[in-house]
DRENZA-775764 format. One line per 3 residues: number of its first residue (from 0); for each residue x, y, z of C-alpha. Coordinates in steps of 0.02 Angstrom, whole numbers, plus 50000, padded with zeros to 5 digits. Example, Ala and Ser with C-alpha at 12.3 -4.5 7.8 and 13.67 -1.06 7.14 Angstrom:
2
0) 50615 49775 50390  50684 49947 50357 $
END
This chain:
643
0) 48810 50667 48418  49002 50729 48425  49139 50587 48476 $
3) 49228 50600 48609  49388 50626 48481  49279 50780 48395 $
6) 49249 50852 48558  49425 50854 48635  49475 50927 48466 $
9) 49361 51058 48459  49423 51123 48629  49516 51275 48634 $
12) 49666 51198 48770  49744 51306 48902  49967 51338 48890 $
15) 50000 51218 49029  50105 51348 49117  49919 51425 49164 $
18) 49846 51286 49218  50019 51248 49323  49993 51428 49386 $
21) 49812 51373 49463  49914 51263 49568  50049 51409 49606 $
24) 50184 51323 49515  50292 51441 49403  50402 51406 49257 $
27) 50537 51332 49392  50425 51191 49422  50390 51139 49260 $
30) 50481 51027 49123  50393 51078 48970  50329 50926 48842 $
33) 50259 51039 48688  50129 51150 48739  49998 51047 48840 $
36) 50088 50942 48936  50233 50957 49065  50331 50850 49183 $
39) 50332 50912 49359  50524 50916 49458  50494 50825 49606 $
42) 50523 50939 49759  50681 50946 49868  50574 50975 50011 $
45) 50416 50887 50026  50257 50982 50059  50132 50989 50182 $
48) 49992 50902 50133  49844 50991 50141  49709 50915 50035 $
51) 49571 50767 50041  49568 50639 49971  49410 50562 49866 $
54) 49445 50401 49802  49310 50347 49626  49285 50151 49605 $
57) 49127 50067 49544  49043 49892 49553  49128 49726 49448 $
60) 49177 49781 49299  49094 49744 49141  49139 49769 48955 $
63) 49023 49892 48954  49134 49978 49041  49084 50076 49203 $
66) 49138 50251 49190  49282 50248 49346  49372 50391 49240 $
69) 49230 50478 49176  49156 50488 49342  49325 50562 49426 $
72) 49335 50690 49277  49173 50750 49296  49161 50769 49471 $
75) 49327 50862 49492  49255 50993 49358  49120 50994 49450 $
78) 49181 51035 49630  49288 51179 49536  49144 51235 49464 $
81) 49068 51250 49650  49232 51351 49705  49324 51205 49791 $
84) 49503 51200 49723  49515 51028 49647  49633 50931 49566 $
87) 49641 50750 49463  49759 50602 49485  49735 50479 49359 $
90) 49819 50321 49269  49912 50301 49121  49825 50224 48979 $
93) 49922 50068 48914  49943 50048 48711  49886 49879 48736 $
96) 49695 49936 48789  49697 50083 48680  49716 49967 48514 $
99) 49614 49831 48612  49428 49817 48687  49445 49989 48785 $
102) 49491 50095 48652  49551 50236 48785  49543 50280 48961 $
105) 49552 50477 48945  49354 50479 48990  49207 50528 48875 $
108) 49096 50679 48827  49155 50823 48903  49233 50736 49043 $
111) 49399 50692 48953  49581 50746 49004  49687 50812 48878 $
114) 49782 50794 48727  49686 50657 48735  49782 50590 48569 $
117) 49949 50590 48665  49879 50550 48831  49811 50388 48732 $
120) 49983 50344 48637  50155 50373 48695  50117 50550 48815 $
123) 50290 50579 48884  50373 50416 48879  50355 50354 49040 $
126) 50301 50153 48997  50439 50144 48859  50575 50187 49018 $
129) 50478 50065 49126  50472 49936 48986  50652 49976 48934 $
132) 50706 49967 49122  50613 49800 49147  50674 49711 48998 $
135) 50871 49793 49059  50844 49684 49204  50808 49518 49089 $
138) 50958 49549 48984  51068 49548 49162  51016 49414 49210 $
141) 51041 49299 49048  51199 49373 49036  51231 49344 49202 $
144) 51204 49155 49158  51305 49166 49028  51468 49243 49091 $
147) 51472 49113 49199  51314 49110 49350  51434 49163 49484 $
150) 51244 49184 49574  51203 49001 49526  51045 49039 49463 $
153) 50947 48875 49436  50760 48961 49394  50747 49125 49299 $
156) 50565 49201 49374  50585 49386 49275  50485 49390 49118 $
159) 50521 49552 48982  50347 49651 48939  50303 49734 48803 $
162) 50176 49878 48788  50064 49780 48674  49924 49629 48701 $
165) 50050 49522 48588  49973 49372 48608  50104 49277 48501 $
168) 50238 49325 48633  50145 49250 48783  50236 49100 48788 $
171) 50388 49069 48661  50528 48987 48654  50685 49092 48685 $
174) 50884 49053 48669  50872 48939 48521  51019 48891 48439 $
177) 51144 48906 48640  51313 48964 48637  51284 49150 48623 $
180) 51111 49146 48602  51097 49118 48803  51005 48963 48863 $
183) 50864 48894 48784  50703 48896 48904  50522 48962 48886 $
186) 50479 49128 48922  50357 49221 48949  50315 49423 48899 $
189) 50191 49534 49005  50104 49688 48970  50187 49831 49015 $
192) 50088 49862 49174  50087 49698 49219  50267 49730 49264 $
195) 50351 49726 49431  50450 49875 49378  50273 49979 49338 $
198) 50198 49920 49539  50365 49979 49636  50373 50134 49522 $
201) 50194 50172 49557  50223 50160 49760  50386 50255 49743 $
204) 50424 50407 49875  50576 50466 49756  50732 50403 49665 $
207) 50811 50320 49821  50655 50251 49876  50627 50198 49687 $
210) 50807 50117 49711  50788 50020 49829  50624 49938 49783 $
213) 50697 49900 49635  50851 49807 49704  50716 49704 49816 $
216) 50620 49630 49663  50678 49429 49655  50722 49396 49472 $
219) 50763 49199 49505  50804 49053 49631  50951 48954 49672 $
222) 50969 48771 49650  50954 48767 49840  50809 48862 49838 $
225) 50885 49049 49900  50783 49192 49806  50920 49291 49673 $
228) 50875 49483 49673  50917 49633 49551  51022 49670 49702 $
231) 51113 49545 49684  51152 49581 49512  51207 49756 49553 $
234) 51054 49825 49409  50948 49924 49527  51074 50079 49489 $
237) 51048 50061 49283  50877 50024 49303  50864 50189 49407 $
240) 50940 50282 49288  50816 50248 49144  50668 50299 49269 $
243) 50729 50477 49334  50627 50560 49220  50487 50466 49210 $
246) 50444 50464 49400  50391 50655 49384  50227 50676 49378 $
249) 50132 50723 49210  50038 50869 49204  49904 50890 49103 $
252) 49702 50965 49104  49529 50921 49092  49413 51015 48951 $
255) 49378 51120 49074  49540 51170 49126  49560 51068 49310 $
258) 49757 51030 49332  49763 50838 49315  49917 50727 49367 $
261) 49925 50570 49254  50053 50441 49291  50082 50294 49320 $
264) 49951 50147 49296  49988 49960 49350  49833 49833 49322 $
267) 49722 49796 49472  49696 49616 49426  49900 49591 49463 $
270) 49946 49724 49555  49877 49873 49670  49768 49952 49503 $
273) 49810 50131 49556  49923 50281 49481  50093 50340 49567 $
276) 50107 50390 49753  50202 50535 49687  50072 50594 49572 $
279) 49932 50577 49723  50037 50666 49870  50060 50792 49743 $
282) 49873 50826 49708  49839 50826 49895  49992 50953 49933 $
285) 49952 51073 49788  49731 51060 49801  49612 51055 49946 $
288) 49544 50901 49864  49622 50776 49763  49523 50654 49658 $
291) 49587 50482 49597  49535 50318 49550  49589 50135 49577 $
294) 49572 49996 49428  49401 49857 49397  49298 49857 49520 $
297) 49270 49888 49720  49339 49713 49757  49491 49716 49681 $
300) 49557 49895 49640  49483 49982 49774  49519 49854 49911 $
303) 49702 49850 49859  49699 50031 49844  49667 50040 50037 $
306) 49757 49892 50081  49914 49939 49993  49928 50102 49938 $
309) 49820 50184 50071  49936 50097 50209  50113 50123 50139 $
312) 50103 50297 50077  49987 50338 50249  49828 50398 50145 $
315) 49664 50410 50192  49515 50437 50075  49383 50569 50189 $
318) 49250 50506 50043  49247 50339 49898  49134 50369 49747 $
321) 49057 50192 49678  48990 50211 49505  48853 50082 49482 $
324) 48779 50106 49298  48614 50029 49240  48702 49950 49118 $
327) 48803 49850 49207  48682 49806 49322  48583 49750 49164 $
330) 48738 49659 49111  48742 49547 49288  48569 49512 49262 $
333) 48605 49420 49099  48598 49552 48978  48711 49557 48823 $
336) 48824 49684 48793  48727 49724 48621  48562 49748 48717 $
339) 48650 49867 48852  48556 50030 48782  48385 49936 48767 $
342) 48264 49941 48928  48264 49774 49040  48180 49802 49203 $
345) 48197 49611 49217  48385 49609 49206  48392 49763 49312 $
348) 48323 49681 49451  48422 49529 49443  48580 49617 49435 $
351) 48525 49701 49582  48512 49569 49732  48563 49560 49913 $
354) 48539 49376 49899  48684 49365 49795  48799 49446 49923 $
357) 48729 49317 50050  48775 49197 49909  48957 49233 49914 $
360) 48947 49236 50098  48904 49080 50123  49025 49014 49989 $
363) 49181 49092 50079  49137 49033 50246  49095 48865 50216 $
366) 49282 48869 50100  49398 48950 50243  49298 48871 50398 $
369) 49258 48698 50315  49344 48605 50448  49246 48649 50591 $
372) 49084 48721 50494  48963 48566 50443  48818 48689 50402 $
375) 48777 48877 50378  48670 49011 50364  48690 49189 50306 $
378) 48555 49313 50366  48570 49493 50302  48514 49635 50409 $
381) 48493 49813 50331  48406 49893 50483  48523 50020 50552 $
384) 48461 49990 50749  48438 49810 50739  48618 49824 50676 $
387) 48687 49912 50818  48594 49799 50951  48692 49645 50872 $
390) 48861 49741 50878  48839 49788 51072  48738 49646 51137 $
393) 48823 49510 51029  48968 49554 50922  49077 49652 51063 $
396) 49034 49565 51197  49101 49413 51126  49286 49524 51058 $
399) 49307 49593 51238  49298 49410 51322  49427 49379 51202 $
402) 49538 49488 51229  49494 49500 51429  49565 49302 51397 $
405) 49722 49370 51303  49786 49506 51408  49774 49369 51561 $
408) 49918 49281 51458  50100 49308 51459  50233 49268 51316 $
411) 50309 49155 51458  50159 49061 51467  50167 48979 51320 $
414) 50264 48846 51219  50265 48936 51047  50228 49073 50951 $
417) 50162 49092 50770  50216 49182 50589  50081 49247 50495 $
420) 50144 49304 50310  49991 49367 50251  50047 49524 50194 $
423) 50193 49423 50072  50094 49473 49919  50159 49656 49934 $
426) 50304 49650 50049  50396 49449 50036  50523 49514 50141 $
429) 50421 49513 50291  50350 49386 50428  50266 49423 50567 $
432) 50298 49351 50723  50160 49335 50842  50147 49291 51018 $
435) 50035 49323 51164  50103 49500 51193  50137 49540 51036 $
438) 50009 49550 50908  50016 49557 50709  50048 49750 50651 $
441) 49888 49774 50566  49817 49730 50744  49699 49625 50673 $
444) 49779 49433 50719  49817 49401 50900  49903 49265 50962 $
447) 49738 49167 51000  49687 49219 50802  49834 49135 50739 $
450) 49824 48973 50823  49627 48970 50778  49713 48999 50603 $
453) 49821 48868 50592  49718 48726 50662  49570 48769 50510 $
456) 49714 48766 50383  49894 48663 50446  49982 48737 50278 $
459) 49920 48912 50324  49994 49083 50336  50010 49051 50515 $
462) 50127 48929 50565  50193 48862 50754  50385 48928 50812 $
465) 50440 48822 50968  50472 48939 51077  50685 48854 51076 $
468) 50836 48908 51099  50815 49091 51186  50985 49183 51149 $
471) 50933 49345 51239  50793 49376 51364  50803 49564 51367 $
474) 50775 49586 51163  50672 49446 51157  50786 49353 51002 $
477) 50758 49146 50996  50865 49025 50869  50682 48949 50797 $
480) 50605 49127 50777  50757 49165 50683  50761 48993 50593 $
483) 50588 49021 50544  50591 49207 50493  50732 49158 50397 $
486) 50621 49023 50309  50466 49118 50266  50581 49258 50194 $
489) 50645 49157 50091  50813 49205 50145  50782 49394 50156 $
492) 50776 49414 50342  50923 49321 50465  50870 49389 50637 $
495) 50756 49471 50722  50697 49520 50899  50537 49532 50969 $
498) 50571 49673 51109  50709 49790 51032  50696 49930 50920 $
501) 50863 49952 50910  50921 49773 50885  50874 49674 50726 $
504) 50686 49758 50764  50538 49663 50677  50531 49700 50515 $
507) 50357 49783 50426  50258 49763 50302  50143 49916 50242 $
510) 49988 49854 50353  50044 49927 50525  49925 50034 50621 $
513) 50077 50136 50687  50248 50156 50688  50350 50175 50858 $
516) 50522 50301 50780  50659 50362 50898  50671 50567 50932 $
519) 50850 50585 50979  50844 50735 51069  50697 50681 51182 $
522) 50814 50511 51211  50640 50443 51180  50516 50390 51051 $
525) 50362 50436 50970  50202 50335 50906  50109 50382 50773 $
528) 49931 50291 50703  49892 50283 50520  49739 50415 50543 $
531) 49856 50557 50590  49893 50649 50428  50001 50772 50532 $
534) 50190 50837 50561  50307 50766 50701  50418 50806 50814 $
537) 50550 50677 50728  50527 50796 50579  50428 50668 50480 $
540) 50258 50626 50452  50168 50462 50444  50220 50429 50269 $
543) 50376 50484 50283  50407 50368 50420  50333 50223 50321 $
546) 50459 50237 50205  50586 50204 50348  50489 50041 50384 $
549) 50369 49972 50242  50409 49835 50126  50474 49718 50235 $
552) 50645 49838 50270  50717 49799 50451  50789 49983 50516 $
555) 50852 49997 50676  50756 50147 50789  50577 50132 50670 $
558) 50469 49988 50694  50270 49951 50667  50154 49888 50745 $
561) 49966 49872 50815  49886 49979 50936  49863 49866 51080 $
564) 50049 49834 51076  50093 50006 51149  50013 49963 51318 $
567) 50101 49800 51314  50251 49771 51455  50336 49689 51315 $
570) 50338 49847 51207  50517 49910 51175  50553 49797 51344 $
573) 50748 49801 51270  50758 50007 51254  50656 50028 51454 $
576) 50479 50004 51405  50355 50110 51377  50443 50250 51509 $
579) 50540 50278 51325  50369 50334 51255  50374 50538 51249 $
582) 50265 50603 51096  50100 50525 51015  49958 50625 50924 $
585) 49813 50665 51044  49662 50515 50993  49793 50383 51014 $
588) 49842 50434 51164  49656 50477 51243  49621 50288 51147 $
591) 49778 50189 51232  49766 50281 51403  49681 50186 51510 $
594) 49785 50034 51472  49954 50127 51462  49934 50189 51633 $
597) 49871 50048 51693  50053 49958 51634  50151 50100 51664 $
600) 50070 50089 51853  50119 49897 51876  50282 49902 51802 $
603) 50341 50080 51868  50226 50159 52002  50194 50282 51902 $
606) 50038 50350 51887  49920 50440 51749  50090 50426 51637 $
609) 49988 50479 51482  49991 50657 51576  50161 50623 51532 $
612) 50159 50630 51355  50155 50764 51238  50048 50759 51073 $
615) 50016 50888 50938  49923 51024 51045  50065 51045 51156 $
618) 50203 51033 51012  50241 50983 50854  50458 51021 50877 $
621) 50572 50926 50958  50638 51072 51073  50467 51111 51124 $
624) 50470 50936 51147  50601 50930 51272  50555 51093 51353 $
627) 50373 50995 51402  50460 50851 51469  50572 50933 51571 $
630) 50405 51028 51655  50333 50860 51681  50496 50794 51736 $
633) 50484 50650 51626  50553 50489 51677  50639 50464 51496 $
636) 50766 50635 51553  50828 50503 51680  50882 50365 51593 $
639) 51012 50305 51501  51047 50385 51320  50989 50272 51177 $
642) 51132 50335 51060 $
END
């Protein structure tokens, strides 16, 4: 049998100009690296997308290994084989793997992506400018130090990477000798990927977007405790600099000749696991499908891929592949990896066991609930009808009382509110302020959630705010919401309002279930949900308006938030209410109707205002916009301009 090295060498390889001309790019597009491989110039004007997205993960990882890429290679050749235009969008492989265990992550057989040699090894560059823009960023800030620590920089946070499992430079000793040698202290090198730099480059929209995240990442502390950021040192612009090139996409093919964008490639078990957001919009605007992957397994990489990725760069996967191999299934059943290729039937079966999901059930319930849990018991049920008679007769029954019981309540009616900073791991600029009107963005904590939260754990995400010291009714802004915002962003965030858009809005993380964004010409504003992939009349789409918003970034006129928050009477209460509201695509409005005119009726006397409000089968353009509204005689035309 022919390696996999033997194979891809044997290939006859197509000029990547043709395989860029399957995606009908031309010679403009292209930034030729030898003969196979090309950098791709990021568009001045983004693209419609156009294509699905298929998202390949697989079951815990092994050292087996579980065939993620070889899977996502094989079934994009396939589907082009079947006349459905197709295209890949892959991680880097790091240098540390390829000399390691892994040995590779180009695929196997003939499923590979090629030059697999350079692919493998240095390919265009792109980790040496993340690991030389990384490792920038530690030499600022020790020199920082030593000119003088006008930043009073107590604790140094930043470690430098190399692209290498150096296992000697895990922990060393660095600035021996003082004076000009810096300050002695331990230090500590990552991987490559295991960099900051490689998880903000990966979820990039472009250079200024790329900027920005950059100038966020916190590098140190103060003595007092106040987070120090490459902002602060004024490196975001160098570091920048070294990355322009490397954040266009890498072009390359698959043995059989599918167009395959490989970039990017953080680690799942410390950051999101997936390649660049550049790389994947790409694939989706230039295919009708676009296949990718996220790193280990369905509990890490893929769950981050959805809960991170998915929600800042406003993707949705229409399928997810999860490879489950015999061998690895052998392997969980006790198997050793030398008796992988050898039939077990016995180790098959044990690897194989819906008691063992009950198992970790159990475990995490009786861990997060132990204070009010004394006992448990986990029953699975597989039966598709019995399932559905628990969710209608038991399950929603139960959710609607709940929230019959929170929609009785007012934000007047109670002595505090509650942060929940559960999204910190991917956006530490952000807290979320919740209160009886005002749920969480991802809509999944409500007020009543986040006390239930804090009484099972007191040192929680969510934490009380006295409801003290109310500097302005109309926009909703308090002295111990800002105190406490303030706190929990560690310094990031000084105030905030819970009713404005306009004023100090809330800031977001990347979990919001829609953005609320201000069309100037309408004097209004449109919502938009996650789910819809389409354009707007503000001239942006979902994404697009994410970028406005995500990361914890406080812009005045964009805000996100949960669905049940548009019907609210506290919804942009500072800007008119919800008579602002002028544009939102059709299912969210035929979801949030009912409730919308029902506030809309109470507050205005208005009624069936959803009749009011355009979505994208009327218009798509902000003067078709406005000519709609003035048929419907809008109550927004009316009111007082917002700018």
């Amino acid at each position: 049998m022919r390696s996999d090295i033997e194979i891809a060498q044997s290939t006859t390889l197509l000029p990547i100009d043709r395989v860029a001309r399957k995606l009908g790019l031309g010679e403009e597009d292209l930034e030729r690296n030898g003969q196979y491989m090309a950098k791709l110039r990021l568009p001045r004007e983004k693209r419609k997308q156009r294509g699905k997205l298929i998202l390949v993960t697989a079951i815990n990882p092994t050292q087996a290994g579980e065939g993620k890429t070889t899977t996502s290679i094989g079934l994009a050749d396939a589907m082009n084989r079947l006349g459905a235009k197709t295209v890949l969008a892959l991680r880097e492989p790091s240098l540390g793997p390829v000399f390691g265990l892994k040995g590779g992550a180009t695929g196997g057989g003939m499923a590979q992506i090629v030059p697999m040699e350079e692919i493998n090894l240095h390919f265009t560059g792109d980790f040496h400018a993340i690991g030389a823009a990384n490792n920038l960023l530690a030499a600022m800030v020790d020199n920082h130090i030593y000119q003088g620590n006008e930043l009073g920089i107590d604790r140094v946070v930043w470690r430098r990477c190399v692209d290498m499992n150096d296992r000697q430079l895990r922990s060393v000793l660095s600035g021996v000798g003082g004076g000009t040698n810096g300050v002695p202290r331990a230090e500590h090198f990552d991987i490559t990927v295991a960099s900051e730099v490689m998880a903000v480059f990966c979820l990039a929209e472009d250079l200024s977007d790329l900027k920005t995240r950059l100038g966020r990442m916190i590098v140190g502390y103060t003595r007092e405790g106040k987070p120090v950021t490459a902002h602060d040192l004024k490196a975001e612009g160098a570091m920048t600099a070294l990355l322009k090139d490397a954040l266009k996409p890498n072009l390359v093919q698959t043995l059989e000749g599918t167009p395959a964008f490989v970039h990017g490639g953080p680690f799942a078990n410390i950051a999101h696991g997936c390649n660049s957001v550049t790389a994947t919009r790409m694939a989706l605007r230039l295919g009708d499908y676009a296949v990718t992957e996220a790193g280990f397994g369905a509990d890490l990489g893929a769950e981050k891929f959805l809960d991170i990725k998915c929600r800042l760069a406003g993707l949705k996967p229409s399928a997810v592949v999860v490879v489950a191999t015999v061998r690895a299934l052998k392997h969980h059943g006790g198997a050793a990896k030398a008796e992988l290729n050898t039939e077990n039937l016995d180790a098959l079966e044990k690897g194989l066991r819906l008691k063992d999901f009950a198992e970790v059930l159990y475990h995490m319930i009786m861990d997060e609930f132990d204070a009010v849990v004394d006992k448990c018991q986990v029953t699975l049920v597989t039966d598709r009808a019995q399932v559905e008679k628990i969710l209608n007769e038991e399950a929603m029954p139960r959710y609607n009382k709940r929230d019959d019981r929170l929609a009785s309540m007012t934000d007047e009616a109670v002595d505090r509110f509650y942060t929940c900073i559960l999204c910190q791991s991917f956006a530490p600029a952000h807290c979320c302020v919740v209160t009886p009107e005002r749920l969480g963005l991802c809509g999944a904590v409500s007020w009543l959630d986040a006390k239930a939260t804090h009484e099972l754990n007191p040192n929680g995400p969510c934490q009380p705010i006295m409801k003290e010291g109310c500097l302005d009714e109309r926009t909703g802004r308090y002295e111990t919401v800002n105190k406490m915002v303030n706190e929990a962003t560690h310094g990031a965030v000084d105030s905030v309002t819970l009713y404005s858009i306009l004023e100090d809005p809330m800031t977001s993380c990347g979990c919001f279930e829609c953005i609320c964004g201000i069309e100037p010409m309408s004097n209004g504003f449109i919502v938009v949900n996650r789910e819809f992939k389409g354009m707007t009349p503000a001239g942006m789409t979902f994404g697009e308006l994410a970028s406005c918003t995500g990361g914890g970034v406080q812009t005045p006129g964009y805000m996100g938030h949960g669905r049940h928050f548009i019907s609210s009477k506290k919804f942009i209460h500072a800007e008119g209410g919800i008579k602002r509201i002028v544009w939102m695509p059709k299912e969210l409005k035929d979801d949030v109707a009912e409730k919308l005119n029902k506030t809309a009726m109470e507050l205005y006397g208005i009624e069936n205002f959803a009749d009011y409000i355009a979505d994208e089968t009327i218009c798509t353009d902000c003067e078709e916009l406005l000519n709609f509204l003035t048929e419907k005689g809008h109550p927004v035309l009316e009111m007082e301009p917002l700018m």
